[in-house]
Backbone bond lengths (Angstrom), bond angles and torsions (degrees), N, CA, C in turn:
res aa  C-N    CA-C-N  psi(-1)  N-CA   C-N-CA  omega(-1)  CA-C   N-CA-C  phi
1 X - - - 1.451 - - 1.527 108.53 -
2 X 0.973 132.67 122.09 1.162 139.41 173.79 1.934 125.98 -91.56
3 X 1.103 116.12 122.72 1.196 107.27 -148.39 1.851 105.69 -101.42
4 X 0.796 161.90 129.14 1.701 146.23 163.15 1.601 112.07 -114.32
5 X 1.267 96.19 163.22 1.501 101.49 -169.56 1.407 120.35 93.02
6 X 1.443 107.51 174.65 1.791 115.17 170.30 1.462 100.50 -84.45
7 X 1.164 116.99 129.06 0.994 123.49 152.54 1.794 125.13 -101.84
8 X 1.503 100.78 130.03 1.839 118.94 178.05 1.289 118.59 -135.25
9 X 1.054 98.45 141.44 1.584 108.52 163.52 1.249 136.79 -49.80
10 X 1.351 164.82 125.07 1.209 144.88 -170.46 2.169 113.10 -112.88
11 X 1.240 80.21 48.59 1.514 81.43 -176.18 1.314 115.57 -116.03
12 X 1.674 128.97 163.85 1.508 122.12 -177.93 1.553 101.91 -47.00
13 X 1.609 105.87 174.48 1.524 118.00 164.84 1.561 91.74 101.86
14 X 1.566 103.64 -177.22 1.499 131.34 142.15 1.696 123.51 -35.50
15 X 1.373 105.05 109.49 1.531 97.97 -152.20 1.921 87.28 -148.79
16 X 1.172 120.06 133.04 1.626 129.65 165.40 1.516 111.46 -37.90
17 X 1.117 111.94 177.48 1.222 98.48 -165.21 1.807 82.34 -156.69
18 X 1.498 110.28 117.97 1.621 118.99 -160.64 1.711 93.53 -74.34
19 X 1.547 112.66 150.97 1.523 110.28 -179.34 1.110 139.15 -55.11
20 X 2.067 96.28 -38.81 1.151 102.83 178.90 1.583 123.91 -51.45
21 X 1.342 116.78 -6.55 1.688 117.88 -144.22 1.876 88.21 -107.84
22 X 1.548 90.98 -27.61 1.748 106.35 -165.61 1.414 84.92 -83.54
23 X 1.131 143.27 -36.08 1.251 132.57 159.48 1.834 139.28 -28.32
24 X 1.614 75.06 -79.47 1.586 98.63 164.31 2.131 113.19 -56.17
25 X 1.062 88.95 -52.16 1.734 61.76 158.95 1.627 137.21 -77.91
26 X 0.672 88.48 -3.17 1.640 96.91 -174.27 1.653 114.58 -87.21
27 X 1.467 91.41 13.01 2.061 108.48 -170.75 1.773 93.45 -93.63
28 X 1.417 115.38 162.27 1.190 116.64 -179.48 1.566 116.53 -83.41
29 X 1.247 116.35 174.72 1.776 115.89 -178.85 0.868 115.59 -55.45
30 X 0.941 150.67 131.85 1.669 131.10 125.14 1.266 119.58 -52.52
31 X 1.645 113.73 144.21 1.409 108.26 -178.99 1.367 110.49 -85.15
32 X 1.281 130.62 148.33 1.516 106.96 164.59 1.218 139.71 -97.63
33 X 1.586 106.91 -2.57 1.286 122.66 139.85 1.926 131.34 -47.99
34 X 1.048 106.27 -12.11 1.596 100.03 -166.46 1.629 120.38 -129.37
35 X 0.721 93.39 176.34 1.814 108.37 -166.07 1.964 109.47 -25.32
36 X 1.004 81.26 -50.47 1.829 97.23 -154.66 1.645 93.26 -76.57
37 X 1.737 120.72 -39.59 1.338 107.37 -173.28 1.799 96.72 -59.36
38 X 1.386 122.05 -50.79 1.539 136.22 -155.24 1.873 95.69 -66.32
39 X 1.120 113.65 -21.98 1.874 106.11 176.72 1.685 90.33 -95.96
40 X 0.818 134.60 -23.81 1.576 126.28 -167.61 1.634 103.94 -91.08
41 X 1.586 129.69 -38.52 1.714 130.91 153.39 1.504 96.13 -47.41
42 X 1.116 127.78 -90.92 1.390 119.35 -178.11 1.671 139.28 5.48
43 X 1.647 93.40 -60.13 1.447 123.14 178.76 1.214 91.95 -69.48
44 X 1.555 120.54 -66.22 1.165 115.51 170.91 1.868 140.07 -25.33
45 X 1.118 122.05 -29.40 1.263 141.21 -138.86 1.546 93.21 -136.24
46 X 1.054 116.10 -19.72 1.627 116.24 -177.61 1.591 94.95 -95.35
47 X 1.780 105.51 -40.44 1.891 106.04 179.89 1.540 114.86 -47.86
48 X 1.677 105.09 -34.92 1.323 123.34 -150.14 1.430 92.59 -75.11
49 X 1.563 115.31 -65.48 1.293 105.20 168.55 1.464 127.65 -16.99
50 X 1.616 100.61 -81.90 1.631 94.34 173.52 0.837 145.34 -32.40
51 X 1.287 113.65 -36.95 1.904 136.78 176.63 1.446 103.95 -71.92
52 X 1.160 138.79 -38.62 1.295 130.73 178.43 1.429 123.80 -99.62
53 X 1.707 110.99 -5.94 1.073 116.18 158.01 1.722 99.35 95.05
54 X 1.296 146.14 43.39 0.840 138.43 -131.47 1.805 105.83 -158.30
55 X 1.281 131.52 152.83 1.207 139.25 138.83 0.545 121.77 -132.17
56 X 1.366 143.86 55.27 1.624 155.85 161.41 1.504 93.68 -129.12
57 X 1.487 102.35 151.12 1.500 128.58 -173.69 1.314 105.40 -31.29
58 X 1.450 111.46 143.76 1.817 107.59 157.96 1.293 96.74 -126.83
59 X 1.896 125.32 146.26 1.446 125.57 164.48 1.108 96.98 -129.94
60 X 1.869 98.72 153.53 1.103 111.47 -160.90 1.614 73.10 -107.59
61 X 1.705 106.87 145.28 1.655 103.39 -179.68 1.965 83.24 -120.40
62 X 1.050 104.73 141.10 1.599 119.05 -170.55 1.939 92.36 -99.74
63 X 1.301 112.15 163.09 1.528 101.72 174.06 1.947 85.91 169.47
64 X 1.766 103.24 176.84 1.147 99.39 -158.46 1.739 101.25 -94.10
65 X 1.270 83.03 -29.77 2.232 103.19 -169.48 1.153 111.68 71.77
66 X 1.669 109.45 43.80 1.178 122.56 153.82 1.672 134.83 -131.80
């Protein structure tokens, strides 16, 4: 059997951490003040729609959950 890729575990604890993910963080901020965050909520908010099946408003309410 020939195996490719990283292979990890997916269990609690101390666990690898796959590249792609080590990747994706390793991208710069977005501000959330500026242009690109406000077209990227958007996209966002249009997904949301879809997902809930909906054309009426969706808000995203931000908070700490604490």
């Amino acid at each position: 059997m020939i195996h490719t890729g990283r292979h990890f575990l997916q269990i609690p604890g101390p666990t690898n951490v796959p590249d792609r993910v080590l990747r994706a963080m390793d991208q710069p901020i977005i501000d959330h003040r500026g242009p690109e965050f406000a077209e990227m909520t958007q996209e966002v908010l249009a997904g949301l729609r879809t997902v809930f099946q909906t054309s009426g408003p969706v808000v995203i309410f931000p908070g700490s959950g604490t």
